[in-house]
C-alpha positions as a Markdown table, in Angstrom:
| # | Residue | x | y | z |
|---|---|---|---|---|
| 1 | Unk | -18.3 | 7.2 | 23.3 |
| 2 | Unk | -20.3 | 5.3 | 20.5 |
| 3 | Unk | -20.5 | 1.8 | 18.9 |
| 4 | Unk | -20.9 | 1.3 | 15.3 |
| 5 | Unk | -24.0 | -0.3 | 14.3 |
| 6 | Unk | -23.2 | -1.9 | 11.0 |
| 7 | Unk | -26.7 | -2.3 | 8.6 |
| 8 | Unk | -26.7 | -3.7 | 5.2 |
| 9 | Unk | -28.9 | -1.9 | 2.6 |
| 10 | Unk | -28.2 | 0.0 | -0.5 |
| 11 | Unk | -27.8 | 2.8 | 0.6 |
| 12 | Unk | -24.2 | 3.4 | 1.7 |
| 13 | Unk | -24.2 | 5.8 | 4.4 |
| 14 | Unk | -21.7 | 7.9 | 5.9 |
| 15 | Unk | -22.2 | 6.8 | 8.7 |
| 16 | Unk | -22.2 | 3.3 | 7.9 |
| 17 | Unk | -18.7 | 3.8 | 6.4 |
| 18 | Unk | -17.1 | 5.5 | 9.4 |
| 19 | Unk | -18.9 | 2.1 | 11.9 |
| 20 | Unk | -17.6 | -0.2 | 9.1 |
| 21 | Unk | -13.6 | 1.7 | 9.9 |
| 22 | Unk | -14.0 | 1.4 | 13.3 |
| 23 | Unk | -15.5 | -2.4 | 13.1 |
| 24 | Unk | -12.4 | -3.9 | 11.4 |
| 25 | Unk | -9.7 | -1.7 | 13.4 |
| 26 | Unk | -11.1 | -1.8 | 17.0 |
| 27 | Unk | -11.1 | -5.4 | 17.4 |
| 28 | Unk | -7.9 | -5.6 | 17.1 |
| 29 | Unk | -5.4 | -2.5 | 17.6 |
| 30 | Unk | -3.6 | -3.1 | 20.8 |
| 31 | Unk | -4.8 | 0.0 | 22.4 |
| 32 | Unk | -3.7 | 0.1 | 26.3 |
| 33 | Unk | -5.6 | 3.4 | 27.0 |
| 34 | Unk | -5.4 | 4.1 | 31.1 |
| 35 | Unk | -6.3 | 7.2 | 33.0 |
| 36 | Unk | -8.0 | 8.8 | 30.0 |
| 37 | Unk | -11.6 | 9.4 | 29.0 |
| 38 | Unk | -10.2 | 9.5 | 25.4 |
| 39 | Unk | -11.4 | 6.0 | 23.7 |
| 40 | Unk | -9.9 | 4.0 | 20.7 |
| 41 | Unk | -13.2 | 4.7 | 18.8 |
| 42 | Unk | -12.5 | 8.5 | 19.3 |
| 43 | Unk | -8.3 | 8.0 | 18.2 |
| 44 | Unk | -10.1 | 5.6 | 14.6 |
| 45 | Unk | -12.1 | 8.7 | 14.1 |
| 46 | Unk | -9.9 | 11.5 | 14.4 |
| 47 | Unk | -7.4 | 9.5 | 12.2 |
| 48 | Unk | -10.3 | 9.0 | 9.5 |
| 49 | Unk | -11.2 | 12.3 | 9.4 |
| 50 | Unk | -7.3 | 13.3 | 9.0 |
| 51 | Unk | -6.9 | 10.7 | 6.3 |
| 52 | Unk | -10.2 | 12.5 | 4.3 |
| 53 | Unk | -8.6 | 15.8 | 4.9 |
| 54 | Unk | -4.9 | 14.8 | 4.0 |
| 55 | Unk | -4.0 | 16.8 | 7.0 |
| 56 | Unk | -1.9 | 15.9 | 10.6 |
| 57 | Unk | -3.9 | 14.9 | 13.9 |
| 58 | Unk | -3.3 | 18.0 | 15.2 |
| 59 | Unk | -5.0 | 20.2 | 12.4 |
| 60 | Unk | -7.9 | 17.4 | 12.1 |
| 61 | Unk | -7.9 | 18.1 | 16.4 |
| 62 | Unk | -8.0 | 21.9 | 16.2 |
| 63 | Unk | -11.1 | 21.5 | 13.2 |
| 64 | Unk | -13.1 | 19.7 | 15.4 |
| 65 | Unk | -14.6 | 21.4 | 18.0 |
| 66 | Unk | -15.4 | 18.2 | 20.7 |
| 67 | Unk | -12.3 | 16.2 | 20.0 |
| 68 | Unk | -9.6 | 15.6 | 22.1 |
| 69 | Unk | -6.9 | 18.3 | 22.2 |
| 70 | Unk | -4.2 | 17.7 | 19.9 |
| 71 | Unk | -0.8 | 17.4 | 22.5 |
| 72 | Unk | -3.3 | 15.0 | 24.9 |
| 73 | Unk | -4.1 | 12.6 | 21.6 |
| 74 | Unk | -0.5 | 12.9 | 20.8 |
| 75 | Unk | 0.6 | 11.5 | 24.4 |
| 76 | Unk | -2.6 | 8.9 | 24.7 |
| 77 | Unk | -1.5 | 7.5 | 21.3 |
| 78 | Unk | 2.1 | 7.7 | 22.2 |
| 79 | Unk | 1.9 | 5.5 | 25.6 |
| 80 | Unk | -1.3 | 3.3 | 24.2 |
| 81 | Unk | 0.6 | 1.6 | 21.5 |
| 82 | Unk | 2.5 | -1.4 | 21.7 |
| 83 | Unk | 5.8 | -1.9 | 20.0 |
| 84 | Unk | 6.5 | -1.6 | 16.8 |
| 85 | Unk | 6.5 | -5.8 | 16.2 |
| 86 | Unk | 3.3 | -5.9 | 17.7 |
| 87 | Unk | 1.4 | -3.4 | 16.3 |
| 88 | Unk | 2.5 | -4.4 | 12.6 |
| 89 | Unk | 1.0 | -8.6 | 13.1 |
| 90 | Unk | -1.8 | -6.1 | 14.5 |
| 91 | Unk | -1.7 | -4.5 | 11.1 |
| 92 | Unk | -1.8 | -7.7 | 9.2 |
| 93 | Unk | -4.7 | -9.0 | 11.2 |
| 94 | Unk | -6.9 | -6.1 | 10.3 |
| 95 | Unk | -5.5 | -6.8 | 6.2 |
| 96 | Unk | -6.0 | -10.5 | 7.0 |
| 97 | Unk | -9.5 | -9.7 | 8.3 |
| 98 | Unk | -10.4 | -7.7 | 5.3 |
| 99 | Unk | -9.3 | -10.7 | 3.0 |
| 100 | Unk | -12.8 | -11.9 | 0.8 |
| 101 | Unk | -13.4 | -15.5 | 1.9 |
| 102 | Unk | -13.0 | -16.7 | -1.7 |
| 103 | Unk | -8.9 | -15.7 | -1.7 |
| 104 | Unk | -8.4 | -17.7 | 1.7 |
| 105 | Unk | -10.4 | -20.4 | 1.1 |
| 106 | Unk | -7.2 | -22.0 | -1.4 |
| 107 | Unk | -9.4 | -23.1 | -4.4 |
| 108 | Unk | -7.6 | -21.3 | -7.1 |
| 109 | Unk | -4.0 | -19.1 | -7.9 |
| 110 | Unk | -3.6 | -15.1 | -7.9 |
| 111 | Unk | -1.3 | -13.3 | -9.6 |
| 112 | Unk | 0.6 | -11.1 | -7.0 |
| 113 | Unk | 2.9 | -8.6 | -7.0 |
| 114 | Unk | 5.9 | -7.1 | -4.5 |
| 115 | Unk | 6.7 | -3.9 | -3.6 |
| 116 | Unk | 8.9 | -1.8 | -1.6 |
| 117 | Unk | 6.9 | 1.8 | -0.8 |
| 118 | Unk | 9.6 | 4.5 | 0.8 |
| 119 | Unk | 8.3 | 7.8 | 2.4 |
| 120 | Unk | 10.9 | 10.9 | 2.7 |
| 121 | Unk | 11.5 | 11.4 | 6.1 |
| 122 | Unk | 13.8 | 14.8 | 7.0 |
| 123 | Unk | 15.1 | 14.5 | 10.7 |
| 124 | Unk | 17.1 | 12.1 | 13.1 |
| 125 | Unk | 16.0 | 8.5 | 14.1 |
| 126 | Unk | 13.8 | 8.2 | 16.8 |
| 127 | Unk | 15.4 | 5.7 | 19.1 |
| 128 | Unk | 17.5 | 3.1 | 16.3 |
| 129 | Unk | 19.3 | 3.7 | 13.4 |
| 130 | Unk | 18.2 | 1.0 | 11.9 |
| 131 | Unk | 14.2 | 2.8 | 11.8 |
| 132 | Unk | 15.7 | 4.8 | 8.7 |
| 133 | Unk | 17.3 | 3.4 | 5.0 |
| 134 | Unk | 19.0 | 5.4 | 2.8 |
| 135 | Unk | 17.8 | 5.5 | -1.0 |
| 136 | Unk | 17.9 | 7.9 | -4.2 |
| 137 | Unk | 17.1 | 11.5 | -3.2 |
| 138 | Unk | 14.0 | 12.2 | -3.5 |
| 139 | Unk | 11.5 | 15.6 | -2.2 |
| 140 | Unk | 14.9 | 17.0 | -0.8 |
| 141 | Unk | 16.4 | 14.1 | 1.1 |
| 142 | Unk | 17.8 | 10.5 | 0.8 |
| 143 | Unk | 16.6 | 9.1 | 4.6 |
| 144 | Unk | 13.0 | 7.0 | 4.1 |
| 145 | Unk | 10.9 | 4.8 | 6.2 |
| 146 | Unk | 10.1 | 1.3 | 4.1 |
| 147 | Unk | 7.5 | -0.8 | 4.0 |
| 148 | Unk | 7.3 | -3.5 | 2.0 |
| 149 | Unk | 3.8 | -4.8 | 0.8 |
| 150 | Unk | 2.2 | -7.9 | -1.2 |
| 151 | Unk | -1.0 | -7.6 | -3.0 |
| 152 | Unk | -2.9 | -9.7 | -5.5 |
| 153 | Unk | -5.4 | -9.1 | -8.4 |
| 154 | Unk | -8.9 | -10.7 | -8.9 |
| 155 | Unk | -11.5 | -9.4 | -10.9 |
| 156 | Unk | -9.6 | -6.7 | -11.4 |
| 157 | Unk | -9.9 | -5.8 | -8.2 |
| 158 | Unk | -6.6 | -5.2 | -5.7 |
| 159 | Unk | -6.1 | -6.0 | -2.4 |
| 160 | Unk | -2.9 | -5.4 | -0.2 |
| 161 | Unk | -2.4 | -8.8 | 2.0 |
| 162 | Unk | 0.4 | -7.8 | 4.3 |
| 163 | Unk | 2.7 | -5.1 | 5.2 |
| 164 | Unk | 6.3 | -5.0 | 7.0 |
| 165 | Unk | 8.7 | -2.1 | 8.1 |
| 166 | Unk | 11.8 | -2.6 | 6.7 |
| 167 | Unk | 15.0 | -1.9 | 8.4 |
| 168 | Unk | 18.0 | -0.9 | 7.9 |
| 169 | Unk | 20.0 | -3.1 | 6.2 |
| 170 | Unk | 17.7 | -5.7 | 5.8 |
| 171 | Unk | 18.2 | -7.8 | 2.6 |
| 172 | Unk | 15.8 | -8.3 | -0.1 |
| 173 | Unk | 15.8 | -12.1 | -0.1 |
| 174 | Unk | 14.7 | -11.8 | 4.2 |
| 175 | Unk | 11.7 | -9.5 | 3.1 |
| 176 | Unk | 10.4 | -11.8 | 0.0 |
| 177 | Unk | 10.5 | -15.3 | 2.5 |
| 178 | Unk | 8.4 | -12.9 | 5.2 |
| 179 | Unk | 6.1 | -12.0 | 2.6 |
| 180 | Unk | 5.7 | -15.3 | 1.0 |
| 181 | Unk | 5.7 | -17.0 | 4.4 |
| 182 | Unk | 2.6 | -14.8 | 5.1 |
| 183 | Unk | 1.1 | -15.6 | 1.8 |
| 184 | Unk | 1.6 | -19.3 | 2.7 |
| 185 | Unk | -0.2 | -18.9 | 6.3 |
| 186 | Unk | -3.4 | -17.0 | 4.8 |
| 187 | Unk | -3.5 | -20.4 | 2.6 |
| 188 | Unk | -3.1 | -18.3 | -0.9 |
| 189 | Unk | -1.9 | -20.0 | -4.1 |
| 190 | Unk | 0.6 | -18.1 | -6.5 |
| 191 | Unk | -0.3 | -18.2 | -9.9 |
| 192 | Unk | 2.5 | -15.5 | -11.0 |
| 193 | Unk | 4.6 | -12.9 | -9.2 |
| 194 | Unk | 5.5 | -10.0 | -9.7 |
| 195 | Unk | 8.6 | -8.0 | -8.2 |
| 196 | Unk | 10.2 | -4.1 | -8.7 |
| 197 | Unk | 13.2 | -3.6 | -10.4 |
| 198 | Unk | 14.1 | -3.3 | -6.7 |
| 199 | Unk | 14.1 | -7.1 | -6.0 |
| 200 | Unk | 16.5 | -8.0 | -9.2 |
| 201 | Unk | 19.6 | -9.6 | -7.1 |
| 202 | Unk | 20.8 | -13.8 | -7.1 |
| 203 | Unk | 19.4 | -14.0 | -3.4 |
| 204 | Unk | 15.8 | -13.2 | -4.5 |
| 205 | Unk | 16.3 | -15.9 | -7.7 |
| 206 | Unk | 17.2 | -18.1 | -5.5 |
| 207 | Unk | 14.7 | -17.7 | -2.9 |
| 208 | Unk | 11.8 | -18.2 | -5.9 |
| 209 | Unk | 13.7 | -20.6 | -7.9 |
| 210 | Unk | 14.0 | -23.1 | -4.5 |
| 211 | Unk | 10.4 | -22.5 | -4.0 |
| 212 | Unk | 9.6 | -23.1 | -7.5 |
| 213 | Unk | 7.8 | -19.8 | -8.2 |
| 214 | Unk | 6.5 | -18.6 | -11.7 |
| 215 | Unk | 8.1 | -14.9 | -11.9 |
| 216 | Unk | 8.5 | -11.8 | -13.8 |
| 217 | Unk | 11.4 | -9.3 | -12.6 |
| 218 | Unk | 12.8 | -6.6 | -14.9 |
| 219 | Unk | 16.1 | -5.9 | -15.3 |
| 220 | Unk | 17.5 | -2.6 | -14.0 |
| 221 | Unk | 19.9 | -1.2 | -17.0 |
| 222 | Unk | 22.5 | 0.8 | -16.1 |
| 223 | Unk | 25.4 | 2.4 | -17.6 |
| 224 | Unk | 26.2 | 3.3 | -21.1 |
| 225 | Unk | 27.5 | -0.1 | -22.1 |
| 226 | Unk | 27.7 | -3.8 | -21.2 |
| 227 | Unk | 25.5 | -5.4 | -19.0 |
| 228 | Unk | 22.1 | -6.4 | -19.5 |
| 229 | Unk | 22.0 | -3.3 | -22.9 |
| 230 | Unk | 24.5 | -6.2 | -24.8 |
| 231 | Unk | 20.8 | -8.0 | -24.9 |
| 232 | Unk | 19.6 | -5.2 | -27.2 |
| 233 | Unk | 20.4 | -6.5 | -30.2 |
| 234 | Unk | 18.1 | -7.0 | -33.6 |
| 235 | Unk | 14.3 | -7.6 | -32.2 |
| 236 | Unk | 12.0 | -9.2 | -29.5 |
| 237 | Unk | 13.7 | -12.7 | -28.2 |
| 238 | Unk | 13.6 | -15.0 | -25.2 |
| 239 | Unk | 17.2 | -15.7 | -24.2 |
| 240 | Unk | 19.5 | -16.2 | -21.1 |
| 241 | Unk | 21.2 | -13.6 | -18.8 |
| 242 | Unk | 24.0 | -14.2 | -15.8 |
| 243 | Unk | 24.2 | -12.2 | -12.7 |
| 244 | Unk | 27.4 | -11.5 | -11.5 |
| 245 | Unk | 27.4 | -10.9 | -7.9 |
| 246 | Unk | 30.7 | -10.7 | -6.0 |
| 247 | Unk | 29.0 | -11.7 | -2.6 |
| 248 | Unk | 27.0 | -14.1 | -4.4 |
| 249 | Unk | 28.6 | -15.3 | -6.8 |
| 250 | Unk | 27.0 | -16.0 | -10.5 |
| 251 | Unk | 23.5 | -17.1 | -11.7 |
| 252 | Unk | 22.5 | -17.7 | -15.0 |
| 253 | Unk | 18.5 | -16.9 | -15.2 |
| 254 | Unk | 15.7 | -17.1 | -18.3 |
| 255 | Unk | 15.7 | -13.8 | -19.9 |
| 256 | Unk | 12.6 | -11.6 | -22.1 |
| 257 | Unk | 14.1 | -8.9 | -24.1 |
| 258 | Unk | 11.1 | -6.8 | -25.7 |
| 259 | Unk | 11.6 | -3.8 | -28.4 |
| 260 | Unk | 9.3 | -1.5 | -28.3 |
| 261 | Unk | 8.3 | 1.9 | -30.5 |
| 262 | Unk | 7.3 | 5.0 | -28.7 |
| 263 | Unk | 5.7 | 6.5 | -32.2 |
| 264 | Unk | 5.3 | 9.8 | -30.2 |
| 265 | Unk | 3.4 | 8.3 | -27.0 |
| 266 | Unk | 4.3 | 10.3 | -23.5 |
| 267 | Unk | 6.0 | 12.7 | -26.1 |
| 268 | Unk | 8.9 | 10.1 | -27.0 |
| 269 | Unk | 10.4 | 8.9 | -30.5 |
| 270 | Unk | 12.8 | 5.6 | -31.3 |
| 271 | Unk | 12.7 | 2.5 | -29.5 |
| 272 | Unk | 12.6 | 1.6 | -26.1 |
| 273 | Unk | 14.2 | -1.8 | -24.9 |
| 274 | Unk | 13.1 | -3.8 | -21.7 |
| 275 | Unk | 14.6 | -7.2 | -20.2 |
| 276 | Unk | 12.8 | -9.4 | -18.1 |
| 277 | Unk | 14.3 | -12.3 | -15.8 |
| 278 | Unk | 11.8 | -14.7 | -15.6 |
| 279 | Unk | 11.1 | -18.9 | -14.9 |
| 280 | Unk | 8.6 | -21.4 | -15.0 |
| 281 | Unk | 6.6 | -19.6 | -17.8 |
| 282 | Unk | 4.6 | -21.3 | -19.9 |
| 283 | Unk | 6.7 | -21.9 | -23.5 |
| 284 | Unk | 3.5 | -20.7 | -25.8 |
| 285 | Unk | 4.1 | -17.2 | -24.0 |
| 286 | Unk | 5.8 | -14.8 | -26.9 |
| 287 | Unk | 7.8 | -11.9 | -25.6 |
| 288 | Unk | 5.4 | -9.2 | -26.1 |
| 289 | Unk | 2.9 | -11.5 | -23.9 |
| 290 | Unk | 5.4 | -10.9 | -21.2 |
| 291 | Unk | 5.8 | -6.8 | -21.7 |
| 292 | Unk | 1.7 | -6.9 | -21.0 |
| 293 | Unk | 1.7 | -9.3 | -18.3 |
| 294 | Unk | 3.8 | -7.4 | -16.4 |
| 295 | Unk | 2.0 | -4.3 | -16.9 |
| 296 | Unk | -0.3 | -5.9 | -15.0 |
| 297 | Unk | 1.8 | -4.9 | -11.7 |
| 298 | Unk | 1.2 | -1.1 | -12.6 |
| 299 | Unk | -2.6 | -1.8 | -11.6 |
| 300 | Unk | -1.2 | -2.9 | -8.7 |
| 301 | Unk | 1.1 | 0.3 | -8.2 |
| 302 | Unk | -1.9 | 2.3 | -8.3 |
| 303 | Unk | -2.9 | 1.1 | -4.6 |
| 304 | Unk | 0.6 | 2.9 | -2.9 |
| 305 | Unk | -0.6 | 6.2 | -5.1 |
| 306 | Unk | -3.8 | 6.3 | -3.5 |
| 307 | Unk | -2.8 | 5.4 | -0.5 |
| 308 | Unk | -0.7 | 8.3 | -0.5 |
| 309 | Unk | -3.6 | 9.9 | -1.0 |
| 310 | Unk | -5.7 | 9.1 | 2.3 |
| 311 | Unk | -2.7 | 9.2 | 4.4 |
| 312 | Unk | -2.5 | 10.9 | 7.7 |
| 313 | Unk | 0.2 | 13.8 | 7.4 |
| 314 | Unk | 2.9 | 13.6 | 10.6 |
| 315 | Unk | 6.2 | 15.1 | 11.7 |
| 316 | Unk | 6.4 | 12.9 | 14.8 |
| 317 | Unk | 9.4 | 11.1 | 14.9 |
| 318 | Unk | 8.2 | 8.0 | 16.4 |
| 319 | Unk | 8.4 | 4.8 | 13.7 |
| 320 | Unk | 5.2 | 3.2 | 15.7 |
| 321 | Unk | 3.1 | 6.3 | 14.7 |
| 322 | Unk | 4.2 | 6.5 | 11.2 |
| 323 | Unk | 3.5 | 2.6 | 10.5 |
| 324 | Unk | 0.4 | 2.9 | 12.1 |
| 325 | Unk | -0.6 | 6.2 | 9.7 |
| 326 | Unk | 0.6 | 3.8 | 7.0 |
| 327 | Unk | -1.5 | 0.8 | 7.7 |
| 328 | Unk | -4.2 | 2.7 | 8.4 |
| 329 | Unk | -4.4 | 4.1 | 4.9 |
| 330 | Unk | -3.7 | 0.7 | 3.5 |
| 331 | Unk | -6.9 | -0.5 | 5.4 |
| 332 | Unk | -9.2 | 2.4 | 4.4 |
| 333 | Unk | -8.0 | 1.5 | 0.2 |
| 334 | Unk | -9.2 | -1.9 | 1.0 |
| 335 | Unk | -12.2 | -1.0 | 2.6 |
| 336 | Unk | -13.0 | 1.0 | -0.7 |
| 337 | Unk | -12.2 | -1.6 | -2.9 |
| 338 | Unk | -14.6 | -4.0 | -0.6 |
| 339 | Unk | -17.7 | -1.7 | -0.6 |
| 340 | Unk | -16.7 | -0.4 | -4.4 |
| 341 | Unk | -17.4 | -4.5 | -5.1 |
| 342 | Unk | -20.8 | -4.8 | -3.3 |
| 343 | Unk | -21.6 | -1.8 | -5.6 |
| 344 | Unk | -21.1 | -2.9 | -8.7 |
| 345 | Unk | -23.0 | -6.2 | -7.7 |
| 346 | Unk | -25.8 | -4.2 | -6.5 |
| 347 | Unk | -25.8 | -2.5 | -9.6 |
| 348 | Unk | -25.7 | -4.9 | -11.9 |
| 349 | Unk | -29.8 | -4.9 | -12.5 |
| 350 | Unk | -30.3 | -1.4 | -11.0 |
| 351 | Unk | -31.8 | 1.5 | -13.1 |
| 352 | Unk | -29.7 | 4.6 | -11.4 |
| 353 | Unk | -26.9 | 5.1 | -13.7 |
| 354 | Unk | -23.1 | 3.9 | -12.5 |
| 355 | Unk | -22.2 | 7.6 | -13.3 |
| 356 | Unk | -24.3 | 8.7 | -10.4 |
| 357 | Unk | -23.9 | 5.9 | -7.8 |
| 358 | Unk | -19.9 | 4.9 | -8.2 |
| 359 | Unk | -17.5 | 5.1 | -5.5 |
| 360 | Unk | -14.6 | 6.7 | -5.5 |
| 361 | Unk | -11.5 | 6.6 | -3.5 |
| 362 | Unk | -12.0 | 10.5 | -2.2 |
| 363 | Unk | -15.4 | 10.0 | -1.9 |
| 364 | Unk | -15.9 | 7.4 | 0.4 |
| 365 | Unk | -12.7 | 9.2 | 2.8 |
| 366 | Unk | -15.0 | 12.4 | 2.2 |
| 367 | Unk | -18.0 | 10.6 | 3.5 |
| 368 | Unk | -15.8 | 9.3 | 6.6 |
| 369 | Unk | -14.6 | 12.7 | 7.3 |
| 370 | Unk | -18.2 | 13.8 | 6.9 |
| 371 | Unk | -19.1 | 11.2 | 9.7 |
| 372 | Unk | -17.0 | 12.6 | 11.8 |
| 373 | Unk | -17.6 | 16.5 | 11.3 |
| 374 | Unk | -21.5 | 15.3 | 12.7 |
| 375 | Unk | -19.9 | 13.7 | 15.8 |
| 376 | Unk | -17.5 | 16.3 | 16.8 |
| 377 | Unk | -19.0 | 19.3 | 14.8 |
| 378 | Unk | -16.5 | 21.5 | 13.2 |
| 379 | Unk | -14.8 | 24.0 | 15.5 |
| 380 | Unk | -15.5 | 28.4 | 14.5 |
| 381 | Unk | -12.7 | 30.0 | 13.7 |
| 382 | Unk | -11.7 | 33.4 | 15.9 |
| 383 | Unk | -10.8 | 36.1 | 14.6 |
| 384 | Unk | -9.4 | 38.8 | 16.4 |
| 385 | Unk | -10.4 | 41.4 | 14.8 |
| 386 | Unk | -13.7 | 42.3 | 13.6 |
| 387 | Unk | -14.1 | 40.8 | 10.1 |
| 388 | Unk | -16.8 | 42.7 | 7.8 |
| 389 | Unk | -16.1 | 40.5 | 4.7 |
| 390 | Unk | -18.9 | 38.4 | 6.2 |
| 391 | Unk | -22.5 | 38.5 | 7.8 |
């Protein structure tokens, strides 16, 4: 229907930001569209506008007036994509792709960090019960779809590197060696890593310790007694914890145990105790070094809350859908953080104040849907009765 003419200026455009979407997804979403006038730059567009809007495909098809109908998107997208194996190294090309040149080119360490990101799902698997895991309850159900992410940190700045469904079953140690596998393809040096409370079992230990990774993992405490809360003792220390595992057997890892005062803070009073397992840090680090470091991670954890955020609503069924939704948003955070960069260089000598020229997460998926309101223009709305509330 259109190609994207990318220009640099600055002046960041709506426009600009909708072509720049399209320019990192087209080339390389395995689109097998047949027997349809409906083109993948149409299907990037609809989705962005549905990611500004927070709303399904269908909704974002029944706002716009010249898109494609919503039940003949929902079988072109159906029958266009590929697999889900194949559309997820898709998905990591486009992350790879988006990747600053500085973070590939291997000339220095990033801190990292791990995460496992579930979405509450409420129905039956699509075709394998392996596409759902079963986890805490949460919004009214305990059946999820997982993805696992890595990002890393620079400049304050966070990008997310990869991204794989997890299945059913799966272990923790098989998705850390995937992600650090893909962390060793892209060429990129760990300088720390960081994991959930999610990750804390003897196969992931050993999986870092063999490959001689600096680490921070807290310690999930649970219970009323024993365990890690026999650590808890006196103040702040650097000491040694074992792991009992009956599968696995035992481990003895380096252990931070920080003590820390509430003094009224998120309305709480007394002290609050946290245990780390960690290796390979340097010996000058003090324990309350550690509790900071690691908060470091929450930084991170802000990137799954916004992506939430720009996330196409769906109640398909179909796993391939809901990963590509997922990507998608993933992709759109990192195009933010990309063009929120250029800027802040661009603004370095300017006179127009930050205040007035910053980018924000909801605005630049405002300015996409904007983009694509002009292209499709926004369908009336029928009434059918005659409505004298307006003129």
């Amino acid at each position: 229907m259109f190609k994207p003419a990318i220009k640099n200026n600055r002046k960041l455009q709506s426009q600009q930001v909708l072509d720049a979407l399209i320019a990192v997804v087209r080339p390389y979403l395995p689109l097998d569209l047949q027997n349809t006038r409906i083109t993948a730059e149409d299907i990037i567009a609809v989705l962005g506008y549905a990611s500004g809007n927070r709303i399904s495909m269908d909704a974002a098809c029944h706002e716009l007036k010249k898109a494609p109908s919503a039940n003949r998107l929902r079988e072109v997208l159906a029958t266009a994509l590929p697999d889900r194996t194949t559309l997820q190294r898709a998905l990591n090309r486009i992350l790879r792709s988006q990747t600053p040149h500085f973070v590939k080119k291997g000339k220095r360490s990033y801190y990292i960090a791990m995460d496992l990101t579930l979405i509450p799902y409420h129905g039956e698997c699509y075709e394998d019960e392996k596409e759902i895991i079963r986890s805490e309850a949460k919004s009214g159900t305990t059946h999820f779809h997982g993805y696992a992410t890595v990002s890393i940190v620079h400049d304050h700045q966070r990008y997310v590197l990869a991204l794989r469904f997890v299945e059913k079953g799966e272990s923790m140690k098989t998705i850390v060696a995937w992600l650090l596998n893909r962390l060793k393809s892209m060429g990129i040096s760990i300088r720390c890593a960081y994991f959930d409370k999610g990750f804390c079992s003897v196969p992931v230990f050993k999986t870092l310790q063999r490959r001689k990774l600096r680490f921070i993992v807290p310690i999930p405490v649970r219970g009323k007694s024993g365990g890690v809360r026999t650590l808890f003792k006196s103040a702040s220390r650097k000491t040694t914890y074992t792991f009992n595992s009956p599968k696995h057997g035992k481990l003895e890892v380096n252990a931070v145990v920080v003590k820390k005062y509430s003094k009224g803070r998120y309305k709480r009073k007394g002290v609050r105790w946290f245990a780390y397992a960690v290796d390979r840090l340097p010996k000058s680090v003090e324990p309350h070094q550690v509790f900071e470091m690691y908060r470091q991670r929450f930084g991170i954890e802000t990137s799954y809350r916004q992506m939430n955020q720009v996330r196409t609503r769906t109640t398909s069924q179909n796993p391939v859908i809901r990963l590509l939704l997922v990507g998608l948003a993933f992709i759109i955070f990192n195009l933010y953080i990309t063009n929120r960069e250029q800027i802040a260089i661009c603004l370095k000598n300017s006179v127009t104040p930050i205040s007035k020229a910053w980018l924000s997460l909801r605005r630049l998926v405002r300015m996409i849907a904007h983009a694509v309101e002009k292209l499709f223009a926004l369908a009336d709305v029928v009434f059918r009765h005659a409505h004298f509330a307006l003129s």
